[in-house]
N, C-alpha and C positions, 0 to 999 in steps of 0.2 A: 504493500500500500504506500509505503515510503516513498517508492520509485515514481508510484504513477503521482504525487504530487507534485511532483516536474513539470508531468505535462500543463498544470492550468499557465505556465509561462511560454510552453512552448512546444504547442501540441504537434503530435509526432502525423505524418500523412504516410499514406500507401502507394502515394505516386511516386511512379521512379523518375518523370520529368522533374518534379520538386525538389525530389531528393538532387539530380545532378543538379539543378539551377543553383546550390544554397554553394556551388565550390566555382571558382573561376578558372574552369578549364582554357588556357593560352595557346591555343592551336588554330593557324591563321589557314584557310585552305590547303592542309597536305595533299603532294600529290606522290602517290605509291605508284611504281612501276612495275609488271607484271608483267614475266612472258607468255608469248600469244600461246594456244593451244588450240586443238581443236578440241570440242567438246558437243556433247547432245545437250538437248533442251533441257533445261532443270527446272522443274516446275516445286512451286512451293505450295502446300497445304496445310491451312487454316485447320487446327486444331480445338475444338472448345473446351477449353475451361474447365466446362459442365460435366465434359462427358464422362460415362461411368462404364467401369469392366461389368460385363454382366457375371465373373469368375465370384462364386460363393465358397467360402470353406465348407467342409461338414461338422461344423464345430457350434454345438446351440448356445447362444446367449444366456448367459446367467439371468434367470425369470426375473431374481430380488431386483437385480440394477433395473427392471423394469417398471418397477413399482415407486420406484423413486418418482417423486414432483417436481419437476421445471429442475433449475439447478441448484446445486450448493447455496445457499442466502449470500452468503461475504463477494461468493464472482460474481451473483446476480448484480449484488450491488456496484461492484465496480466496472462490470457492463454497463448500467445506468449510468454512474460518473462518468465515462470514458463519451458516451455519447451524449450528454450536457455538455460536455468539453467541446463537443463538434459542432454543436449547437452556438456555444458561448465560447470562444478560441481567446479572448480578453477578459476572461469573468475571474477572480481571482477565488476557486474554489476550495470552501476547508472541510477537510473531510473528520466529524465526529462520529464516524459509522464504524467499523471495522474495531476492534480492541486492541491497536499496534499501537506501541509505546513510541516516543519520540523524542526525549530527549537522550543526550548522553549516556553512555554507560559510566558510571563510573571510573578513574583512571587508575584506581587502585585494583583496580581488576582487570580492565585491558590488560595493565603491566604484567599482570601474572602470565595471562593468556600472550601475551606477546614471550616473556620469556621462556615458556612452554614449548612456544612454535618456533622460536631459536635455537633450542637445544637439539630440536630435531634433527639438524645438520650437524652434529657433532656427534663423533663413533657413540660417548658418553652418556647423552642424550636423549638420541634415538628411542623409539620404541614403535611397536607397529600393533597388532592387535591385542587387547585388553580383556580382561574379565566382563563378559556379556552382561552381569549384573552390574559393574562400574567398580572404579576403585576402590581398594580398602578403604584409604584413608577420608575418599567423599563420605561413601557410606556412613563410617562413623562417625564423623562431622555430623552429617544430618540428622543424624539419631539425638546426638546430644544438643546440639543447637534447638530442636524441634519437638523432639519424646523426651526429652528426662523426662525421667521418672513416672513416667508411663509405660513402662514395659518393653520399648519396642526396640529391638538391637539391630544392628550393623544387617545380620542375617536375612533382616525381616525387609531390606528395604534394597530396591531394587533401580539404577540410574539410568536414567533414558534418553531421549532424542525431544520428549519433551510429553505431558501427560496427555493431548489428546493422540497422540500414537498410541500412547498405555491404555488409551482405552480401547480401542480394536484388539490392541494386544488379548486385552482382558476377556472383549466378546470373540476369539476366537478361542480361549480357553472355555469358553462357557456353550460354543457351538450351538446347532441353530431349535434345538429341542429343550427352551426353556422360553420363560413367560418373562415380559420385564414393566416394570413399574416407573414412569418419571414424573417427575415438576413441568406442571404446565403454567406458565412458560418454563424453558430450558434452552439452553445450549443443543443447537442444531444434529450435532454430531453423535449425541447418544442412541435420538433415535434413527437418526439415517446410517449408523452403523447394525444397531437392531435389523432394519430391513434386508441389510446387506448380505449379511448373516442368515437370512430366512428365518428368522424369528416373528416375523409379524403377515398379518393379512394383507389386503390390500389395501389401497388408501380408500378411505368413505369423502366422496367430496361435499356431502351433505351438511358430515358434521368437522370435515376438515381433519380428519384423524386414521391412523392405520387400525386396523382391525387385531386383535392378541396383543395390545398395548392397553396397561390403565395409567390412562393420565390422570397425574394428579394436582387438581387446579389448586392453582394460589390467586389467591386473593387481596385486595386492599382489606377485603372485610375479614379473612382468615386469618390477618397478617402474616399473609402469604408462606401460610404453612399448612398444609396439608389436612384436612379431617380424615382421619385416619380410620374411624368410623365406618367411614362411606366406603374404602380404599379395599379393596379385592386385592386377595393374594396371589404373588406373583413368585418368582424364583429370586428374579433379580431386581434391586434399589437404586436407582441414578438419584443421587442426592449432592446437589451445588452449594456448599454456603463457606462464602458469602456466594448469594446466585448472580448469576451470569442467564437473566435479564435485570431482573428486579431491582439486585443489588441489594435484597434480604438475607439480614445474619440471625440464622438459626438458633433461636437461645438456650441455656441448660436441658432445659425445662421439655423443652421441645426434642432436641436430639436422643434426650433420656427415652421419651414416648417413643422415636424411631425407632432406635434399638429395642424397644421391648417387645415392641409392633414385629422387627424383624426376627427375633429370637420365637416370638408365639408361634410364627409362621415357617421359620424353617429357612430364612431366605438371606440371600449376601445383599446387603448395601455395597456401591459402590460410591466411595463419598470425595468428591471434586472438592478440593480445599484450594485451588489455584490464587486465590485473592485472600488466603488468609492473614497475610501480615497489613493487609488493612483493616482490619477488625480494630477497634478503637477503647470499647469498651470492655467487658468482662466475660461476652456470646466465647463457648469452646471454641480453637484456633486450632482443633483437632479431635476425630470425633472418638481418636483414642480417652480422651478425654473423660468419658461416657462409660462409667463400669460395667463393662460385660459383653464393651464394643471388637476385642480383639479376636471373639468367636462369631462373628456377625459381619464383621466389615472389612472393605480395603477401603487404601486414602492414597487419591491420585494427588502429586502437587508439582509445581514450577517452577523453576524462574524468571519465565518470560515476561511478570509481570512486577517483579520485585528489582530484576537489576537493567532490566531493557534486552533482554535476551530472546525476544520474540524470533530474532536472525540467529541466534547463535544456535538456540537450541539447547537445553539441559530441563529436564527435570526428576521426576524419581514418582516410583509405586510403592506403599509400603503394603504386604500381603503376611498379616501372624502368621506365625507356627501353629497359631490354637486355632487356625481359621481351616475347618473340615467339610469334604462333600461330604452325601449321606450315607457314602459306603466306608468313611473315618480316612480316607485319600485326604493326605494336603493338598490345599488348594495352590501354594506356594510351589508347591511339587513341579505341578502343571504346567504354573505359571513361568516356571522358569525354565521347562522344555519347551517351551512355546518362545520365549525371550530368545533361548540360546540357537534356535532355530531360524529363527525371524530374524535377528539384530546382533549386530557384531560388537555392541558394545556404544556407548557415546563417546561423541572427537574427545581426545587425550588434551586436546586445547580448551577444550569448554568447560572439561572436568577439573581445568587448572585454572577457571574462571572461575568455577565454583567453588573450589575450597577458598577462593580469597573473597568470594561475598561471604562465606560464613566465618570470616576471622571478624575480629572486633573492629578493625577497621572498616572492611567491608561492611558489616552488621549496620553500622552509624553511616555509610552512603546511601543504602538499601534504602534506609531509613527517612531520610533527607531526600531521594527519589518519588518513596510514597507520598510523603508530607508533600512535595509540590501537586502533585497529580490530584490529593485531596482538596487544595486549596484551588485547583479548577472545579473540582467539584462542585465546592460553596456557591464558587460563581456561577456555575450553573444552574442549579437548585434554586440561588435567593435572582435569579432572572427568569426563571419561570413562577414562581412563589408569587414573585411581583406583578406577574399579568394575570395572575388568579387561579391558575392551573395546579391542579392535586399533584405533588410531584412526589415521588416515593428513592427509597435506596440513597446512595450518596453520600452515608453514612460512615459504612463500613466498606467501602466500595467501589471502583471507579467508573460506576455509572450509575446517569440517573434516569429514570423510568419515570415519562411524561402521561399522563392520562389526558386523551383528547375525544370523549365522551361522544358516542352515537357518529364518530368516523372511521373510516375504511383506516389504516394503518399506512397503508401503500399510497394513498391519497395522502396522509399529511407529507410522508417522505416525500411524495413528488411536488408537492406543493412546496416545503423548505428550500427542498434542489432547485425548483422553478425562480421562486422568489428572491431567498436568499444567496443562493449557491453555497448551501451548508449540507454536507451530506449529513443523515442521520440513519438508524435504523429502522428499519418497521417493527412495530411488536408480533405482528403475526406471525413471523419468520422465525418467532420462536414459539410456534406452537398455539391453537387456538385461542389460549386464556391469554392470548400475549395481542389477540383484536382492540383497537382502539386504543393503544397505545406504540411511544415512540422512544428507543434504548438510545438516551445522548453519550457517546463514552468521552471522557475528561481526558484523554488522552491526547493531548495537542500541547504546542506551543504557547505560550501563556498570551501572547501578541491575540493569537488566533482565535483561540476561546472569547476572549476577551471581542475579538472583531464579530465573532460568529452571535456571539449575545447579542452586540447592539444592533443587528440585522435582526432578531428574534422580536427583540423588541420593538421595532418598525414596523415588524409586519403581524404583531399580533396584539400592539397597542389599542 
């Protein structure tokens, strides 16, 4: 997303006369001399484009990729931007859509990662493939940085390419003969991994949902936590908090009821912690947390949103020892025949990225990273707050979740793009309960945030 903010200065074209005009080729009439030959007539033929081999493999289509809707949300979206840009070639577009971080990494962690990828070239140095689960010494880092005193060891946690990888990871461990349960709204990728997998029906366009999924609506008025109640048992638990739309942090109180909910029932939570170091208050920052959770749950988490590592790539699964399928198989077992299968391990640079965010220095940039992101937040929030509008999350979180009552979702998006030239999300794009509402993420330049409000308020003064 980074990249394509280039283009609102200087949109890229498909012509190849454009492209040579933009170079001053200095060539005044050459003239090539060539000896004569005889030769037959060479006739040239116009080729189309268009045209297609009628040659088919015998090879069928995987049915789930068929079940799929329109495309992914995030390229839908930047399909949209891309052609507002062709539309508006001068419009100076900011994009609050996408969840890409933008400032800096910190420098106290390039450096590692730069001295990492130096040593490479030296006999000394060198190192080529690594332990598929990640190095010892991240491992442990993360444990003690994140679990003290929660049980969870070096063993239990596994380093990755980054947690929504871990999550397919995770639904190819679990295969396509189980039931799964999410947050409505949610993060796109749970359940279009579900589909993928063949775990789910077809989609219903009536009610906007896949068939062998129970969604689990959140609400303003549930605060936006699940009646559990109402909730049918499932196998499997997609649980976000802080969530990714809402930007709702899961309290005590609340994840205790999950896990008891999941234990009555027999069933794994898989619990996305990705935004837990914005958590502000005293909501668990882990649902290890939660007594009885380490027979119940895995915890997916990041860095891509703590140190700007959206590009680089790191994060980590942690899956207990005491976490069992129903024939007493660890599920860890699996998990990491499937790892060691799948994934050769995370870059040796990234994982030299990462132990220097969890040193103390690193800890206090991280830190200092969030704090700004949240401070866009505010200003987000208290410029919608201000034109009257119910605004939720933004709290614990770096997004805020707009309620635009009795409108399409996809309408206010294209109304902001129109308007303003501020990308935003749709809430629908995360799931039904996610209708009439708009995900702003805080993730910008503070110029830009700043530019993209006083355009909000313009246009909804």
């Amino acid at each position: 997303m980074a990249a394509m903010q280039n283009l609102s200065s200087s949109p890229l074209s498909s012509s190849s006369s454009d492209f040579f005009s933009r170079f001053n080729f200095n060539v005044k009439n050459p003239t090539v001399s060539l000896p004569r030959t005889s030769a037959g007539v060479c006739k040239c033929v116009a080729t189309s484009q268009d045209s297609k081999t009628d040659y088919k493999t015998a090879v069928s289509r995987n049915a789930n990729m068929a079940k799929l809707q329109a495309g992914y949300l995030f390229p839908e979206i930047a399909r949209r931007r891309n052609a507002h840009l062709l539309k508006y070639p001068d419009a100076k577009v900011i994009s609050l859509g996408i969840g890409d971080t933008t400032e800096p990494i910190p420098e106290v962690i390039t450096s590692a990662m730069a001295k990492r990828s130096h040593a490479l070239s030296t006999l000394e140095g060198y190192s080529g493939y690594g332990a598929e689960q990640g190095e010892k010494p991240v491992r442990a880092l993360i444990s003690k940085t994140f679990y003290s005193d929660l049980g969870i060891g070096e063993e239990d946690i596994f380093v990755s390419d980054g947690a929504k990888c871990d999550i397919t990871r995770l639904q190819l461990v679990f295969g396509s003969n189980v039931s799964m349960a999410v947050q409505d709204p949610s993060y796109p990728a749970y359940v279009d991994s579900s589909v993928i997998l063949g775990q789910t029906g077809l989609y219903q366009k009536d009610v906007e949902k896949y068939g062998n999924i129970e969604y689990m609506r959140c609400t303003p008025e549930n605060g936006f936590f699940p009646d559990l109640s109402k909730v049918s048992r499932t196998d499997i638990i997609f649980f976000c908090s802080p969530n990714n739309p809402t930007g709702s942090s899961a309290t005590r109180e609340q994840l205790t009821q999950l896990v008891e909910f999941a234990k009555m029932n027999g069933s794994i939570i898989v619990y996305d912690s990705a935004y837990a170091m914005y958590i502000s208050d005293d909501n668990p920052k882990s649902i290890f947390e939660i007594p009885g959770a380490k027979e119940v749950a895995i915890e997916t988490s990041s860095f891509s949103k703590y140190a700007g590592f959206t590009g680089v790539r790191l994060g980590w699964t942690v899956v207990p020892k005491e976490l069992l399928f129903s024939d007493g198989f660890p599920v860890a077992k699996d998990f990491n025949r499937i790892v060691s299968t799948c994934f050769n391990g995370a870059s040796n640079i990234a994982q030299a990225g990462g132990l220097a965010c969890l040193s103390p220095e690193g800890l206090e940039a991280m830190r200092g990273v969030i704090g700004f992101y949240k401070e866009n937040t505010s200003i987000i929030m208290d410029t919608f707050n201000s034109l009257g509008y119910n605004v939720y999350g933004g709290k614990n979180a770096p997004y805020v979740w707009v309620n635009f009552p009795g409108r399409s979702s996809w309408d206010v998006f294209a109304e902001m793009l129109e308007k303003t030239h501020v990308v935003t999300t749709p809430g629908s794009g995360f799931g039904p309960g996610g209708e009439g509402f708009i995900r702003v993420s805080a993730f910008g330049h503070r110029e830009n945030v700043l530019e993209a409000c006083r355009r909000f308020k313009q246009l909804y003064k």
